[in-house]
N, CA, C and O atoms as CSV, one atom per row, in Angstrom:
chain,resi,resn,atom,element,x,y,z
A,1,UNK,N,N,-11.358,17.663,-10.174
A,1,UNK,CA,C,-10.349,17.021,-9.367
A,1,UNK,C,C,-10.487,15.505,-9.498
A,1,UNK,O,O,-11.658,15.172,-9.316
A,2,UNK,N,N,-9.710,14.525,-9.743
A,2,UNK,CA,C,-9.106,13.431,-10.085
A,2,UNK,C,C,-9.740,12.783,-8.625
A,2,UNK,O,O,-9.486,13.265,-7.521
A,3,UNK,N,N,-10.619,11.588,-8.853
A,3,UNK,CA,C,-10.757,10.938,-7.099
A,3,UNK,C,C,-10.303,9.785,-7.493
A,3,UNK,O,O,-9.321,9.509,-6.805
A,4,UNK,N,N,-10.501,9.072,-8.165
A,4,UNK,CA,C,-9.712,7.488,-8.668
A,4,UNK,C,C,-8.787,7.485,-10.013
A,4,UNK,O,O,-8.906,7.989,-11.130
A,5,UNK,N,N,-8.007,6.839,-9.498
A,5,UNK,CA,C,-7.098,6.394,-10.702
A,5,UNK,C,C,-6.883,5.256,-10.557
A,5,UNK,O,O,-6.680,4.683,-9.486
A,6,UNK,N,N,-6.903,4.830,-11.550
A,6,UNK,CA,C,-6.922,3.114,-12.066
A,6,UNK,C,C,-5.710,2.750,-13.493
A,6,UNK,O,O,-5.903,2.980,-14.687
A,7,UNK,N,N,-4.660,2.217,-12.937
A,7,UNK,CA,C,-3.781,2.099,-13.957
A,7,UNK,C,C,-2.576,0.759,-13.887
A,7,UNK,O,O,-1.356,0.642,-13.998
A,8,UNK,N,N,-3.855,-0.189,-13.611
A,8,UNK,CA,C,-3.449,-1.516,-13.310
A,8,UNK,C,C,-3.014,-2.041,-14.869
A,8,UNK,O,O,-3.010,-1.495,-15.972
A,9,UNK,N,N,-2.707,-3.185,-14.447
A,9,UNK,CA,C,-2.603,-4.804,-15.918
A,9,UNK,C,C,-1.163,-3.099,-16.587
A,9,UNK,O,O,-1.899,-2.653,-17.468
A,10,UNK,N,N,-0.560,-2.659,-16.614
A,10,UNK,CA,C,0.174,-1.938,-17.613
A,10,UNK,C,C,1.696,-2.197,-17.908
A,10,UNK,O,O,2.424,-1.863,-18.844
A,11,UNK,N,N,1.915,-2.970,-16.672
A,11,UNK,CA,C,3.635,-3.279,-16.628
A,11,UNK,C,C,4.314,-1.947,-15.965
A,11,UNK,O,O,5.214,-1.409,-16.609
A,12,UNK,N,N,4.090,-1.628,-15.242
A,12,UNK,CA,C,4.939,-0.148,-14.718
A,12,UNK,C,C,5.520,-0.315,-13.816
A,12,UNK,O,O,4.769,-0.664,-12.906
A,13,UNK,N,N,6.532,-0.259,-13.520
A,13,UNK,CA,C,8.185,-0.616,-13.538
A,13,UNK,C,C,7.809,0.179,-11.665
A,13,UNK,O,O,7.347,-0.079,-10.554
A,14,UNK,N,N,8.420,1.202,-12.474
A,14,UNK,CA,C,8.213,2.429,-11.395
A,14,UNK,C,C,6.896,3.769,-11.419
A,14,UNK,O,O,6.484,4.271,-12.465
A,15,UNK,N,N,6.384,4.169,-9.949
A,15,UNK,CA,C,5.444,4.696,-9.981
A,15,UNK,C,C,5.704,6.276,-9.526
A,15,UNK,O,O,5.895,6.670,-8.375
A,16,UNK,N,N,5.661,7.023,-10.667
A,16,UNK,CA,C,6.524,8.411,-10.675
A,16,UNK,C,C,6.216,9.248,-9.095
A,16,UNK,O,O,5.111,9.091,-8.575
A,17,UNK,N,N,6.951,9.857,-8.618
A,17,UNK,CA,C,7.004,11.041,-7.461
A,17,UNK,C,C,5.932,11.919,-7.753
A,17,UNK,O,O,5.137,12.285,-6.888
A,18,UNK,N,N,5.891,12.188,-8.657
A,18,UNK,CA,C,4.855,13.182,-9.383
A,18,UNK,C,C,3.125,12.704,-8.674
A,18,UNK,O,O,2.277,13.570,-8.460
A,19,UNK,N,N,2.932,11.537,-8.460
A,19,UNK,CA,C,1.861,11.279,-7.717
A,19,UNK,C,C,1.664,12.180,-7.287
A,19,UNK,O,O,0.728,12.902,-7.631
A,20,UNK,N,N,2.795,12.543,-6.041
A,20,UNK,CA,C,1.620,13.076,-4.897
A,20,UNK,C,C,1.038,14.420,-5.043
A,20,UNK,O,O,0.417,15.033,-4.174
A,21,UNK,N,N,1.360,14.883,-6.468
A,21,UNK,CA,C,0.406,16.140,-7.218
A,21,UNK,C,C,-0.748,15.359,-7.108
A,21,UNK,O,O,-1.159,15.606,-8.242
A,22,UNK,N,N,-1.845,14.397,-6.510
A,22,UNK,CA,C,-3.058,14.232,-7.247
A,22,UNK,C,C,-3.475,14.057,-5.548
A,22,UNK,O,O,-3.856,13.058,-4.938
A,23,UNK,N,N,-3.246,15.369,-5.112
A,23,UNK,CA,C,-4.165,15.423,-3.321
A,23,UNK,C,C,-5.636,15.241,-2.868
A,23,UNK,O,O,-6.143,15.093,-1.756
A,24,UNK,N,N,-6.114,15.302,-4.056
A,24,UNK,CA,C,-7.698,14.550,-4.086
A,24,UNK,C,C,-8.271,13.444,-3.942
A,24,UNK,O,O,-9.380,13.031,-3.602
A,25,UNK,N,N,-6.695,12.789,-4.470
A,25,UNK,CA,C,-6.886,11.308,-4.873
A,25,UNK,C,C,-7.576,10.661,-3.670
A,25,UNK,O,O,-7.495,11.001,-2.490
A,26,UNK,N,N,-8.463,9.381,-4.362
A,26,UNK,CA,C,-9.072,8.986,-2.601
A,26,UNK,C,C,-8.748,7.174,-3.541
A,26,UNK,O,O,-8.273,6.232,-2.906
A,27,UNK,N,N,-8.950,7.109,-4.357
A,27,UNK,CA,C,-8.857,5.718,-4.662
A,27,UNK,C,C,-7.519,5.513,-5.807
A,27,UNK,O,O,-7.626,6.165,-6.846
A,28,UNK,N,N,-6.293,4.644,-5.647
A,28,UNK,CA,C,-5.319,4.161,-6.426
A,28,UNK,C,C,-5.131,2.603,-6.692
A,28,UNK,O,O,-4.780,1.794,-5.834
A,29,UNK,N,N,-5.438,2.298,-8.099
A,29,UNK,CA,C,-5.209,1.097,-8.148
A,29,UNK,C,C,-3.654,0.825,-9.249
A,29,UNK,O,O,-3.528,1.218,-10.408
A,30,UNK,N,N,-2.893,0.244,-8.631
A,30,UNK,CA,C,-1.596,0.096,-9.879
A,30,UNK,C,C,-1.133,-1.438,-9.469
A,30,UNK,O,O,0.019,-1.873,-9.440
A,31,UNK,N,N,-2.489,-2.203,-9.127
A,31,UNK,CA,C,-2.289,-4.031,-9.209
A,31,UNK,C,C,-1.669,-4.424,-10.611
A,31,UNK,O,O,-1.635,-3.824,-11.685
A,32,UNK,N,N,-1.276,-5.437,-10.274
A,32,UNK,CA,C,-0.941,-6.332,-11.917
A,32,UNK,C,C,0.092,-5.389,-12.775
A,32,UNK,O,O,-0.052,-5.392,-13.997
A,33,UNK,N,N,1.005,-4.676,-12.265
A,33,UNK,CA,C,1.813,-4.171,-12.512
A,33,UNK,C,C,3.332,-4.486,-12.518
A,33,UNK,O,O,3.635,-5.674,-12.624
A,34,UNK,N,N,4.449,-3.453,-12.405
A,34,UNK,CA,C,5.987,-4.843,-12.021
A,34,UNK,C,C,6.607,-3.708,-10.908
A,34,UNK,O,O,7.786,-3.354,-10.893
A,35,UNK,N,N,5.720,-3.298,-10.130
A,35,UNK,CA,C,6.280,-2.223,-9.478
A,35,UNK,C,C,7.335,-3.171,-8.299
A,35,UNK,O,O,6.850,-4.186,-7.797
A,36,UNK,N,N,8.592,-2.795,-7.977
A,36,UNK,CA,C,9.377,-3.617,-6.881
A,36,UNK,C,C,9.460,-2.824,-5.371
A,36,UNK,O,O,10.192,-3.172,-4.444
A,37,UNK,N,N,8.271,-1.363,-5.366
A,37,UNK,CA,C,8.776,-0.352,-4.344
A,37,UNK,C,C,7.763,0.785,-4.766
A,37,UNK,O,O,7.460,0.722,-5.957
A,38,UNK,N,N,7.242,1.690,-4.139
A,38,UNK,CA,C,6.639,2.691,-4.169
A,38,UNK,C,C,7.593,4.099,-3.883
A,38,UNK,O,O,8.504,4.129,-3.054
A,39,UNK,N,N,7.165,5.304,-4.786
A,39,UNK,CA,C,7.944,6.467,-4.316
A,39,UNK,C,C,7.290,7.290,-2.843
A,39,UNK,O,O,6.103,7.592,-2.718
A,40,UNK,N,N,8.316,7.538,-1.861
A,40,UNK,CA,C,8.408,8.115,-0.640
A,40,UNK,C,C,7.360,9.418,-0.935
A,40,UNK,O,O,6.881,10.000,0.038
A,41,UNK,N,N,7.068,9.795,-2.126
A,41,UNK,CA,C,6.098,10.937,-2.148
A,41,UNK,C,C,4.628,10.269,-1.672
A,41,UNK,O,O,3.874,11.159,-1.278
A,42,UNK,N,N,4.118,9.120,-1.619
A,42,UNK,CA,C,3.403,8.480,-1.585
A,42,UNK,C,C,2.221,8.542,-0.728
A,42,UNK,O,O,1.051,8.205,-0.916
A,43,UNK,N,N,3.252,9.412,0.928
A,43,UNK,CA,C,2.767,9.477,1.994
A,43,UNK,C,C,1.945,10.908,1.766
A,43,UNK,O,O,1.252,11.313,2.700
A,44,UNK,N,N,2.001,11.510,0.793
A,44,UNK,CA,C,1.719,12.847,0.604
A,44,UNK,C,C,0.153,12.978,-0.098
A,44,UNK,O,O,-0.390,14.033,-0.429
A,45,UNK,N,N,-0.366,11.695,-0.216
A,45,UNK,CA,C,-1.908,11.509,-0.869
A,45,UNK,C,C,-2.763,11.626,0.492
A,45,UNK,O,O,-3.563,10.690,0.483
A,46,UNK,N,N,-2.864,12.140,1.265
A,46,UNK,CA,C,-4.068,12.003,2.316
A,46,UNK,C,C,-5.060,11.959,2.439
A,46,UNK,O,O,-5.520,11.654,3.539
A,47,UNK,N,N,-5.975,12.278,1.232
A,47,UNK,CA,C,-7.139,11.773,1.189
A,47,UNK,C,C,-7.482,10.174,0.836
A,47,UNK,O,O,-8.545,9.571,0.982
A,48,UNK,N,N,-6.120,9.678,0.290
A,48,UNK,CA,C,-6.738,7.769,-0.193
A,48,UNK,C,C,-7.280,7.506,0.714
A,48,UNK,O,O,-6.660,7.810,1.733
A,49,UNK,N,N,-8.317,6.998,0.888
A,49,UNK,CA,C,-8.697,5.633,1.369
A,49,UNK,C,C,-8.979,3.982,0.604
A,49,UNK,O,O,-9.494,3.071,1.252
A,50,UNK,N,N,-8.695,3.877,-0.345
A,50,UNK,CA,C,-8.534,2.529,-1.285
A,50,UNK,C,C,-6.842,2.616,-2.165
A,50,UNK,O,O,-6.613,3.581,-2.895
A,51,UNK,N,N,-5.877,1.600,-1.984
A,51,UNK,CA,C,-4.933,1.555,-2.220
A,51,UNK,C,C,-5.145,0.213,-2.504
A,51,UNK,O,O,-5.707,-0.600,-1.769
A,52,UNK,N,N,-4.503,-0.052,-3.988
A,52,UNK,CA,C,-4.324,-1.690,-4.304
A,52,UNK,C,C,-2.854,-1.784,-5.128
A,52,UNK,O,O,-2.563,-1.348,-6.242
A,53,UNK,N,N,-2.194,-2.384,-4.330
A,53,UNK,CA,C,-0.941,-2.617,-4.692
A,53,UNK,C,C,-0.619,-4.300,-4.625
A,53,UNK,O,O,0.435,-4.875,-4.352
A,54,UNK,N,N,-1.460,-4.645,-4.852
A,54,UNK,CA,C,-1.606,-6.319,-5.586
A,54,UNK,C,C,-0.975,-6.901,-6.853
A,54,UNK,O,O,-0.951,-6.176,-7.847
A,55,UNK,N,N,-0.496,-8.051,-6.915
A,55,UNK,CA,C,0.221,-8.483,-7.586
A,55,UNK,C,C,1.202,-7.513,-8.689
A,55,UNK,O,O,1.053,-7.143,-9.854
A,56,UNK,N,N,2.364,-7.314,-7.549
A,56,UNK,CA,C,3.161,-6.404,-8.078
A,56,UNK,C,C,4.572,-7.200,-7.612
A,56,UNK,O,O,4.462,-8.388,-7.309
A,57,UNK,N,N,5.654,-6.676,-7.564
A,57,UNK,CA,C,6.964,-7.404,-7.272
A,57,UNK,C,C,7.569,-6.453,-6.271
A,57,UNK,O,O,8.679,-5.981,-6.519
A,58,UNK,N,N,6.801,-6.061,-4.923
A,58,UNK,CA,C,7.054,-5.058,-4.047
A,58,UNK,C,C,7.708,-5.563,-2.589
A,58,UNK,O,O,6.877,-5.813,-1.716
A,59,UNK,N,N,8.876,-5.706,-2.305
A,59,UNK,CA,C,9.723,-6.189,-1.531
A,59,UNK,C,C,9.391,-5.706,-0.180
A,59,UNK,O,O,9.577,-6.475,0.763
A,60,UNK,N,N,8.792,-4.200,0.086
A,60,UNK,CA,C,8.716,-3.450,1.310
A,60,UNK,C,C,8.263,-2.751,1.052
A,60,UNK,O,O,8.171,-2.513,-0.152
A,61,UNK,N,N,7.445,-1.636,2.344
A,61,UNK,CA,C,6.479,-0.800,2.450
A,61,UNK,C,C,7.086,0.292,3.025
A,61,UNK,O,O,7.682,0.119,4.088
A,62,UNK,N,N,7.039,1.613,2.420
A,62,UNK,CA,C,8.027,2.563,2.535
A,62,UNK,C,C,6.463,3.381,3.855
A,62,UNK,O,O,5.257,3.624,3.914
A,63,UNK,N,N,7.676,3.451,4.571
A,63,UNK,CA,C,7.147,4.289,5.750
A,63,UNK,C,C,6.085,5.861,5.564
A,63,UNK,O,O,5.064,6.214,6.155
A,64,UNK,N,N,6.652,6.309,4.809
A,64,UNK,CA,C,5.388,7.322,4.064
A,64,UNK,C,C,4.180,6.986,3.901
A,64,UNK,O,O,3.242,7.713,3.572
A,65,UNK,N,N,4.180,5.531,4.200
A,65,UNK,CA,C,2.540,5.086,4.080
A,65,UNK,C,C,1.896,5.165,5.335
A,65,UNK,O,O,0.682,5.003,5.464
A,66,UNK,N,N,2.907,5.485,6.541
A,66,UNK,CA,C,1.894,5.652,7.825
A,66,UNK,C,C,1.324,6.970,8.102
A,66,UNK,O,O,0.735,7.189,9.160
A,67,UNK,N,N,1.514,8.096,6.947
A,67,UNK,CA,C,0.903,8.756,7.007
A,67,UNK,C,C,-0.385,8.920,5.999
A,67,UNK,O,O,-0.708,10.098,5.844
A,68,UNK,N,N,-1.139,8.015,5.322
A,68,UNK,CA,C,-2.321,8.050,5.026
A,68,UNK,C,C,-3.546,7.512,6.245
A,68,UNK,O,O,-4.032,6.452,6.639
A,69,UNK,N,N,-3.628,8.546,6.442
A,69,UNK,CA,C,-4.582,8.370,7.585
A,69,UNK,C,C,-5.509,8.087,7.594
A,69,UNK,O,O,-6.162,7.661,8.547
A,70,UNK,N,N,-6.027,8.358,5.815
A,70,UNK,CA,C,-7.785,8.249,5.946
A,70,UNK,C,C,-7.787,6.729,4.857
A,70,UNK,O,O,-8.617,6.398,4.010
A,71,UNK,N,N,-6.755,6.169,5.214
A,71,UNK,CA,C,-6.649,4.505,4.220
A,71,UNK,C,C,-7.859,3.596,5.154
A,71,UNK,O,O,-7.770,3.277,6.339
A,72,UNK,N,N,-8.719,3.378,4.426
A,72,UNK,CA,C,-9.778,2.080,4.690
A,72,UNK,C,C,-9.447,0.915,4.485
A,72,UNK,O,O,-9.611,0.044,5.339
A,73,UNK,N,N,-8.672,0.582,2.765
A,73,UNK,CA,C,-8.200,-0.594,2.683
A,73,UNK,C,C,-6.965,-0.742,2.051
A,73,UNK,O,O,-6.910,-0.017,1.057
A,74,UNK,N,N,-6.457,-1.070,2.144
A,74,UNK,CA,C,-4.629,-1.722,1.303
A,74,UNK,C,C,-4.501,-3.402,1.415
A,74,UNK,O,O,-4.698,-4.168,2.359
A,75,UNK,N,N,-3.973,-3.675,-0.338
A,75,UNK,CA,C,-3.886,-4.349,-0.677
A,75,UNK,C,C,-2.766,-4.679,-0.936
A,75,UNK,O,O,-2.009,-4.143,-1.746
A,76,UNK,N,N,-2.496,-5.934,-0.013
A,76,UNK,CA,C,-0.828,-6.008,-0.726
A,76,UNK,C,C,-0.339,-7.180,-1.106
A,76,UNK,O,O,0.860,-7.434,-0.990
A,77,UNK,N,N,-1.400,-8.214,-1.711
A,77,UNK,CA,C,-1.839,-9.295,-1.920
A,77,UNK,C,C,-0.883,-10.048,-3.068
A,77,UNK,O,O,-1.124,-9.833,-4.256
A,78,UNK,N,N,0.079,-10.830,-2.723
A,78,UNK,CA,C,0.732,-11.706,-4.163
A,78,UNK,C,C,1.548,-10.550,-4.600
A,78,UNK,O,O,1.395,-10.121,-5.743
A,79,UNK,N,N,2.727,-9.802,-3.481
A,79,UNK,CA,C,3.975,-9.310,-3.845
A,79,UNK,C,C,4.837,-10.320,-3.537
A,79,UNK,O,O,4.781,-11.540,-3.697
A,80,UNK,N,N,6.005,-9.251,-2.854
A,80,UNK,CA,C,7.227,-10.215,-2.112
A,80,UNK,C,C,7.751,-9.850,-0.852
A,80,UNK,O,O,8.942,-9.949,-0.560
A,81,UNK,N,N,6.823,-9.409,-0.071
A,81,UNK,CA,C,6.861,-8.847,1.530
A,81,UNK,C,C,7.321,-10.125,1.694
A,81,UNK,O,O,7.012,-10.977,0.861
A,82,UNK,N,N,8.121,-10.441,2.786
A,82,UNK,CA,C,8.362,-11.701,3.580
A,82,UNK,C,C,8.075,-10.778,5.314
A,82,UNK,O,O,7.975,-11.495,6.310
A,83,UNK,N,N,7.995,-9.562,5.440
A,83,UNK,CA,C,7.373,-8.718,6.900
A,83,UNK,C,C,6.433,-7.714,6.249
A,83,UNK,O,O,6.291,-7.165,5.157
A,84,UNK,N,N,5.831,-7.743,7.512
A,84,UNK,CA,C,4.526,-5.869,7.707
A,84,UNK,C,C,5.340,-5.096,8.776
A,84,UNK,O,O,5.685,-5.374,9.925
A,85,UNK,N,N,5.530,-3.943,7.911
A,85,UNK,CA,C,5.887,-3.058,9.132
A,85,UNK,C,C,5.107,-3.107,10.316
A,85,UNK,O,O,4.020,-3.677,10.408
A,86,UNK,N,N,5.818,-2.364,11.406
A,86,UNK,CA,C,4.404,-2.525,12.621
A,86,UNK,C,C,4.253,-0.816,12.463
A,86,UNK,O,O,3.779,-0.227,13.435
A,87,UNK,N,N,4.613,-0.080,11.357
A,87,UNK,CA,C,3.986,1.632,11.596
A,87,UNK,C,C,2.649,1.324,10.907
A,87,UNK,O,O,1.844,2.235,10.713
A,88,UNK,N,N,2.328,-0.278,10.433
A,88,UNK,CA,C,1.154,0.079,9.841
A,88,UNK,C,C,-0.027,-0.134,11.242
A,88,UNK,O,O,-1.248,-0.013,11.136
A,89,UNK,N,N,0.329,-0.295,11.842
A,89,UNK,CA,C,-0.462,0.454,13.419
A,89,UNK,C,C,-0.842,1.444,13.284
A,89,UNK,O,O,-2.062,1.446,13.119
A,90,UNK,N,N,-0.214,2.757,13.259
A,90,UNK,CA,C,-0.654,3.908,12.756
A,90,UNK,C,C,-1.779,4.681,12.063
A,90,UNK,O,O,-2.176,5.845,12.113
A,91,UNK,N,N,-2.300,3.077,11.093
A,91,UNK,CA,C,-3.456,3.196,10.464
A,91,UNK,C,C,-4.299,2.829,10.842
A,91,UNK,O,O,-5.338,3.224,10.312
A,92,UNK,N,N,-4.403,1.835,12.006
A,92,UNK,CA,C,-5.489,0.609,12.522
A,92,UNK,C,C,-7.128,1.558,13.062
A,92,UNK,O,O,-8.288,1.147,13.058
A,93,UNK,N,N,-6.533,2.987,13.497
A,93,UNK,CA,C,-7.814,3.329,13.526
A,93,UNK,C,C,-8.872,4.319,12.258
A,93,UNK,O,O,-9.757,5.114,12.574
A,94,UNK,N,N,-8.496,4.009,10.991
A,94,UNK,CA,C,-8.961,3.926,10.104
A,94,UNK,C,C,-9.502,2.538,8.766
A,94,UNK,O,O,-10.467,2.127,8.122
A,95,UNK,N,N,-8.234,2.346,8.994
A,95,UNK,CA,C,-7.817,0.626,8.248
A,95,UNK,C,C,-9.035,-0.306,8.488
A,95,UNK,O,O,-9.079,-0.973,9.522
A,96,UNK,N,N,-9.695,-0.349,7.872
A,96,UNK,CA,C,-10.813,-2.216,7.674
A,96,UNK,C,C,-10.136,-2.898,6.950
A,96,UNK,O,O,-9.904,-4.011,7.421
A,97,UNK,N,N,-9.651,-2.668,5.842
A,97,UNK,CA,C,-9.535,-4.062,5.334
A,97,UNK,C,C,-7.784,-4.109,4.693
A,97,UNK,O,O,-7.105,-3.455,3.901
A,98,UNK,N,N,-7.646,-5.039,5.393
A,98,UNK,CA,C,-5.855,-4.959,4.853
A,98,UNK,C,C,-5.680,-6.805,4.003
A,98,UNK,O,O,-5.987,-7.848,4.582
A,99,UNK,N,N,-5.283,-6.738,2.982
A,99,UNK,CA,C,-5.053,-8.073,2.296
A,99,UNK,C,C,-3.689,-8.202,2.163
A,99,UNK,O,O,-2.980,-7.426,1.522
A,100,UNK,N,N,-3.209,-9.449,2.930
A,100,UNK,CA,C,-2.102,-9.665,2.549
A,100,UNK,C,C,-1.398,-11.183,2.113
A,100,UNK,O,O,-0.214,-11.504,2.207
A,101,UNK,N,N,-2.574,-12.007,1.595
A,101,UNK,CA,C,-2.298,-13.282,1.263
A,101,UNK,C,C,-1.264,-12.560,-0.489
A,101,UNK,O,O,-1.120,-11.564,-1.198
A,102,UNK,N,N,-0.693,-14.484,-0.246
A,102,UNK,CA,C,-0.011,-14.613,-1.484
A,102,UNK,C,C,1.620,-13.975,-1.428
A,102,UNK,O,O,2.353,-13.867,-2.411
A,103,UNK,N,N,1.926,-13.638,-0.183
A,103,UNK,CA,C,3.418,-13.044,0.585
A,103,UNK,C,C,4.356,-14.552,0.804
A,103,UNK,O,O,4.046,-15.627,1.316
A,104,UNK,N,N,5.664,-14.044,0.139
A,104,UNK,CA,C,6.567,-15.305,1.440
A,104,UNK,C,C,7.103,-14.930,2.490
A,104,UNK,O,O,8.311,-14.868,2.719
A,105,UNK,N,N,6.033,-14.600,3.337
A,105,UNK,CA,C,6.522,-13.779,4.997
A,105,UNK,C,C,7.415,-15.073,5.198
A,105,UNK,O,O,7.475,-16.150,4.605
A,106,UNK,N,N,8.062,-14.541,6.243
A,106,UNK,CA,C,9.314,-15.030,7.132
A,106,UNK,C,C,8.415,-15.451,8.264
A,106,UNK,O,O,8.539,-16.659,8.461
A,107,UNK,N,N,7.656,-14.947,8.981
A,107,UNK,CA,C,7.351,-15.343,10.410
A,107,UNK,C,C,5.775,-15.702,10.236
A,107,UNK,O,O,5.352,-15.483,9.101
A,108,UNK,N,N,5.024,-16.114,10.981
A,108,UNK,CA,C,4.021,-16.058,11.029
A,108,UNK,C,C,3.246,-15.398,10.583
A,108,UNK,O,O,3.926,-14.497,10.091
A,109,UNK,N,N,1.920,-15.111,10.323
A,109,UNK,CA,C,0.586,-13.895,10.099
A,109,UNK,C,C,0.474,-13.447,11.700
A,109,UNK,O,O,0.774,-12.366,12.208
A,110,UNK,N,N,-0.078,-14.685,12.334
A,110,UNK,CA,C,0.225,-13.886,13.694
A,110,UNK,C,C,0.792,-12.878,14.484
A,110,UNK,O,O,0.387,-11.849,15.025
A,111,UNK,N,N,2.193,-13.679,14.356
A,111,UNK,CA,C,3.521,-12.754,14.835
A,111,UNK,C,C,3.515,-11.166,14.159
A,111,UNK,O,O,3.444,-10.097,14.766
A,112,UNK,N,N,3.602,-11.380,12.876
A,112,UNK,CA,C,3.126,-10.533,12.213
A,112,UNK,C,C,2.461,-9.328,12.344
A,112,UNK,O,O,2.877,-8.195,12.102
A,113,UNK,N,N,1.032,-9.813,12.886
A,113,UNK,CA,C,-0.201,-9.003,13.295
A,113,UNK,C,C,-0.301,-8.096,14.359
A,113,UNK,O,O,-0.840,-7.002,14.526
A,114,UNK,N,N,0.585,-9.108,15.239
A,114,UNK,CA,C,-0.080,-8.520,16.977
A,114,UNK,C,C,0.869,-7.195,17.088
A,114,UNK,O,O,0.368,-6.231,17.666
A,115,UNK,N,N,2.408,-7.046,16.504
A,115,UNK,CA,C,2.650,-5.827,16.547
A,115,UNK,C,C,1.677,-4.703,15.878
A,115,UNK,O,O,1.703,-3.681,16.564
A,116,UNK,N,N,1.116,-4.629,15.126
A,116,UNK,CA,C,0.079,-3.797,14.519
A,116,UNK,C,C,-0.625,-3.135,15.076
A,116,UNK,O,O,-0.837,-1.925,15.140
A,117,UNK,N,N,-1.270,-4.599,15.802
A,117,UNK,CA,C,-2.500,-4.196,16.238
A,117,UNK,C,C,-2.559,-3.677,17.838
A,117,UNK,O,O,-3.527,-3.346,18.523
A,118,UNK,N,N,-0.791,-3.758,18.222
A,118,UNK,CA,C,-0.803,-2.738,19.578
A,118,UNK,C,C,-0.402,-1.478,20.222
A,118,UNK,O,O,-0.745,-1.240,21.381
C-alpha cells in the first residue's frame, strides 16, 4: 500500500479524481506544480496527514478538504488564495502546522485566523 507520494517540480496542470483510489495515502506532495484547484475527490484520502500544495497557481480550497481529519500539516504557501476558508476549523483539532505565507490575501492573517480558530 502506497503511504507517500511525491510528484512535485512536474508541471501538472490538473490533479486527476482518480486520487482518491490511494486510501492509504498519509503523505502528498504536488508543490512546484501549475495546479489552479484540487479535485473534490480529494476529501476522500483520510488517512493524509502531510499535504503540500505549495507553489502552485491554486485560487481556493475546495471544501472536501474539511474532511481530512487526520491532516497534521498543509501547505499552501506561494499560491493565489487572497482568503482561508473558516471549514478549515474543522481541522484545528488535528492541524499543527498550516503554511500560508507568499498569498495575496485580501484581509488580514489575523482576520483571517480567528474565524478558524473558533
Amino acid at each position: 500500500m502506497l503511504h507517500t507520494l511525491d510528484i512535485s517540480g512536474n508541471q501538472i496542470v490538473v490533479l486527476p479524481e482518480e486520487i482518491s483510489h490511494l486510501q492509504g495515502l498519509r503523505e502528498l506532495n504536488v508543490s512546484r506544480n501549475a495546479l489552479i484547484g484540487l479535485p473534490i475527490t480529494i476529501g476522500s484520502l483520510r488517512s493524509l496527514e502531510v499535504l503540500d500544495l505549495s507553489e502552485n497557481y491554486i485560487i481556493a480550497l475546495d471544501m472536501s478538504m474539511a474532511r481530512l481529519e487526520n491532516l497534521r500539516m498543509l501547505n499552501v504557501s506561494d499560491n493565489r488564495l487572497t482568503s482561508l476558508p473558516s471549514y478549515l476549523g474543522l481541522l484545528s483539532h488535528n492541524l499543527r502546522i498550516l503554511l500560508v505565507d507568499g498569498n495575496p490575501f485580501d484581509r488580514s492573517l489575523r482576520e483571517m485566523i480567528e474565524p478558524i480558530l473558533t
